[in-house]
Steps between C-alpha positions, in 0.01 A plus 500: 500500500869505602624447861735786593825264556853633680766615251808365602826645371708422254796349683200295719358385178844401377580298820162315479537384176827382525432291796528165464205449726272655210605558169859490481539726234852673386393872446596854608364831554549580208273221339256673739575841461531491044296156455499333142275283373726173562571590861082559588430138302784363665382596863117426406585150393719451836155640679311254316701216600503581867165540517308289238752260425486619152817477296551598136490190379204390623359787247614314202239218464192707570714790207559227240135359545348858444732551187413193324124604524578836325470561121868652504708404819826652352314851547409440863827347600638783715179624607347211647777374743495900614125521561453185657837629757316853523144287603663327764699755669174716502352200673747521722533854568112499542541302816729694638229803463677701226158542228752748254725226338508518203716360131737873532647402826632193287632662190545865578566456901428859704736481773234654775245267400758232513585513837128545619426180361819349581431630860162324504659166369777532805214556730279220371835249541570598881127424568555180320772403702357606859187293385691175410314309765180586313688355168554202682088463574456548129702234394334249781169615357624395156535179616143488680353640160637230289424207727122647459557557168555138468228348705251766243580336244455150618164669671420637151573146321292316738200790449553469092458103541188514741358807278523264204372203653194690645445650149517210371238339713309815452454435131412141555202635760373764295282265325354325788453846673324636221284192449456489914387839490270433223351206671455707833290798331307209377429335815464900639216516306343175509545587886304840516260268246438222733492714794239678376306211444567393816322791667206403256523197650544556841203733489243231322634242749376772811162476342494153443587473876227729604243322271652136622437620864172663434392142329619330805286716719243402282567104510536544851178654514301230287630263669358608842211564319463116389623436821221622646230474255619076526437482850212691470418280267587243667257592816244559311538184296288286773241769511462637182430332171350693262671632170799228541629563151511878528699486841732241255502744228634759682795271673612424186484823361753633784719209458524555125584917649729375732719212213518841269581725795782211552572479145578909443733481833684184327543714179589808771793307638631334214564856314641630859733190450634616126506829586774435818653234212580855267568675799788242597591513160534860482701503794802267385488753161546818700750316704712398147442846422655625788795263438559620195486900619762370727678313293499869257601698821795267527587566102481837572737531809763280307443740237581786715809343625596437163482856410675601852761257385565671121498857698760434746676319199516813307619676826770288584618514174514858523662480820763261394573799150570732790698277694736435197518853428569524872766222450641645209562820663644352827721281302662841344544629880608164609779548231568829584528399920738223440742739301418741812562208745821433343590856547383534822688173634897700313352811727436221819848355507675894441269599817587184696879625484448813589318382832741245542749809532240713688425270731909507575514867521202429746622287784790698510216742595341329755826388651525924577140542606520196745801655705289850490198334604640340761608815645156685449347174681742563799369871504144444433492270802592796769257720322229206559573465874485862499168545333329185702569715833399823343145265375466396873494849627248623205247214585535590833388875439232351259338312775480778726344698264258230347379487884472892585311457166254272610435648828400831308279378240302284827445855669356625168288224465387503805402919476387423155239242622415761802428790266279283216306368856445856617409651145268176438315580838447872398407425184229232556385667814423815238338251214291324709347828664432589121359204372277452811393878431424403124364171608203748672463721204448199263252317706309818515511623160600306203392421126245261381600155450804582607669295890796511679621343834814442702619108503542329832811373662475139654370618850200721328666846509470710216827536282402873369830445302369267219092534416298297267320735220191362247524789189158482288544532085445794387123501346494503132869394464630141444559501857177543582286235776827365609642593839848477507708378853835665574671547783654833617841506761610823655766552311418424144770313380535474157490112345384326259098453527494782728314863342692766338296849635672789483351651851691185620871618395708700695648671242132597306150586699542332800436677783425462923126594471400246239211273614432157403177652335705655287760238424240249400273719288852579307532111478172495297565788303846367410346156419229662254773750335823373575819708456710341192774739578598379835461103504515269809488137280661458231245230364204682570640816309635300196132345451357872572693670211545210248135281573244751603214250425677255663588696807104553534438098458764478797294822690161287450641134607645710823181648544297192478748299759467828717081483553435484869280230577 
């Protein structure tokens, strides 16, 4: 899409590109006005060397080099040069935002379209030159790029080197990887192998615990028995001798019980003793094992770091292409800012003379304005003497004022606070009457389940301005067996927490003769069926509309905290 650019005239175009500060170009109106083909191509190679640094010649290597790779250059001779011209001015025009160049404004030039794009190209040039400070940050930028272009590369050797060296390394490893992880599923399973048997074991060596203990109860046992039956024997000895051989019989048989009851808790404790001797054994295996899982977890991290290392290879690599694409095209502005420096630094030294003679003209300038302002000083003085007395007089008169002011706005006050007394004092005096009236009624007539009573200043009076109410739930509703505590002040003022009944509002169904009767059976009729057209809480409302279920859950908890004890 084309930028609608200012046309500038003829003799403004003719000026412009005739300035030496440009393109210095020899033409006339007329080249404008009836433009030829050489003219257009003359002017479009001048634009291309003030702004691209782009001369003719430079076209010649890049021409030749595309004509040798042709099957027959002498065809293409003319036509090449010209369409490689005709590509770079439409480059060029593109950037100045003209999208309709095209290969007819080169060989059959339209004299309209000519000086729209001409216009465009004078436009683009003084926007060059007021942005020559922003040249200037190009060309340090340049230099920035190429100093990082050449610490890449020495980054990017130093990567290729390590890369190698850790493939390298990596191929030597692979073996003793593979045949690590081979040996590790091994021991894996030997593992799961041996631990099984180790529960076998550790199960048959719980028996052989509960039968060794159950034999030593039984040792323990014999022996009190021959224990006892020896001194028993041994009493009886001096009385008794009758069947001596029997009573020896018997001795010996418990003795030869006891030597086997020995011999079986030898046999116990020696396979106790083996089996701890496996167990040990065991133990150093899982702990190689779990070396060697180690030892693989290590493998593997290297091996991820490996692979980080040939990833952000790859990515520097492709970061240092784009940088010497980056390069290459910076190196092609760099060329075309020092040709723009050098003009820039002819346009310098013509501006430096003219300020040298401008700043001339100048202090012959000031030299007049210091004589006028010298008289305007003398002048201005007497009108600032004159001004500080007229000052003194106004603050005067603004003092006076500020205090007749002040006096007025005291005696205001001071009727203000007189009249709010007096109306307070009528107005309470009324309310109290009324509420001591409707304190009667209530105490004589009012619902089931249902109180209300006046709060009690310090000293024990009633305050029949603020009461304490208990509201019963509604029965069958969520609300129901909770009784809910609010407190009612004369006048309802309407907060936050406070109830939203319409009987209470000024400007809906309140009126003088309500009773608190009636007030509080509205409160439980508003709780059960509560008006979602006129909310007090935002909160409450939001759960009511959106969460119905969940605005009951919140009704029940309430109703639960709520049960009088």
């Amino acid at each position: 899409m084309s930028v609608v650019l200012p046309a500038f005239k003829v003799a403004e175009l003719v000026q412009c590109l005739s300035d030496p500060q440009y393109f210095n170009l020899r033409i006339t109106a007329d080249d404008i006005n009836r433009p030829t083909p050489q003219v257009v191509q003359m002017i479009y190679a001048a634009c291309l060397d003030f702004f691209m640094g782009l001369r003719p010649e430079a076209l010649e290597g890049p021409k030749n080099l595309l004509l040798e790779r042709m099957e027959y250059p002498e065809l293409f001779s003319d036509a090449v040069p010209l369409m490689m011209f005709h590509q770079h001015v439409t480059n060029l025009t593109k950037i100045a935002q003209v999208d309709f160049f095209s290969l007819q404004d080169l060989t059959r030039p339209d004299p309209a379209r000519t000086r729209k794009i001409l216009s465009a190209l004078v436009n683009f040039a003084k926007f060059k030159h007021e942005r020559q400070s922003t040249v200037d940050a190009v060309a340090a930028k340049s230099d920035k790029l190429k100093e990082r272009r050449d610490k890449l590369r020495a980054d990017n050797e130093r990567l290729r080197t390590e890369t190698n060296k850790l493939r390298d390394q990596r191929a030597q490893d692979e073996p003793q990887a593979k045949q690590a992880r081979l040996e590790i599923e091994q021991s894996l399973s030997e593992l799961s192998k041996l631990k099984q048997h180790q529960t076998v074991l550790a199960t048959e060596i719980d028996k052989l615990k509960n039968h060794k203990a159950e034999l030593n109860k039984a040792i323990t046992h014999y022996q009190s028995l021959l224990h006892n039956a020896q001194q028993v024997g041994q009493a009886s000895s001096a009385r008794l001798v009758q069947s001596p051989e029997r009573q020896k019989r018997a001795i010996s048989d418990m003795g030869e019980e006891l030597a086997a009851e020995r011999q079986a808790e030898q046999q116990l404790e020696k396979r106790t003793r083996d089996l701890k001797i496996r167990l040990e054994y065991m133990d150093n295996f899982k702990t190689d094992i779990q070396a060697c899982i180690s030892i693989l977890e290590v493998i593997e991290v290297e091996q991820n770091k490996v692979d980080t290392s040939f990833r952000q290879s790859a990515e520097l690599r492709d970061q240092i292409d784009q940088n010497q694409k980056d390069h290459n095209d910076l190196d092609v502005k760099f060329q075309q800012l020092s040709k723009q420096v050098d003009n820039a630094k002819e346009r310098l030294e013509r501006t430096q003379r003219m300020a040298t003679e401008k700043r001339e003209a100048i202090r012959a300038q000031m030299a007049a304005f210091r004589s006028e302002h010298e008289a305007i000083s003398t002048e201005r003085s007497e009108r600032r003497k004159e001004y500080e007395q007229k000052l003194e007089r106004n603050s005067k008169l603004e003092q006076d004022i500020r205090e007749l002011e002040l006096s007025h706005e005291q005696e205001i006050n001071l009727l203000q606070s007189s009249w709010v007394t007096l109306e307070e004092q009528i107005q309470s005096g009324v309310a109290r009457t009324r509420l001591a009236e409707e304190r009667k009624i209530w105490r004589k007539d009012h619902p089931f389940g249902f109180w209300a009573k006046p709060t009690k200043f310090p000293d024990g009076s009633l305050n029949l301005l603020i009461w304490e109410v208990g509201i019963p739930g509604k029965s069958g509703s969520a609300w129901e067996h909770g009784v809910y505590k609010l407190n009612m002040q004369f006048p309802e003022a309407a907060k936050v927490g406070t109830v939203c009944l319409s009987i209470l509002d000024e400007e809906k169904g309140w009126k003088p003769a309500i009773t608190i009767k009636q007030i509080v059976l509205g409160i439980q009729e508003l709780m059960t069926d509560p008006n979602a057209s006129d909310p007090a809480q935002v909160e409450a409302y939001t759960m009511f509309k959106n969460d119905k279920p969940g605005y009951e859950r919140r009704v029940r908890q309430q109703a639960r905290e709520n049960i009088p004890h």
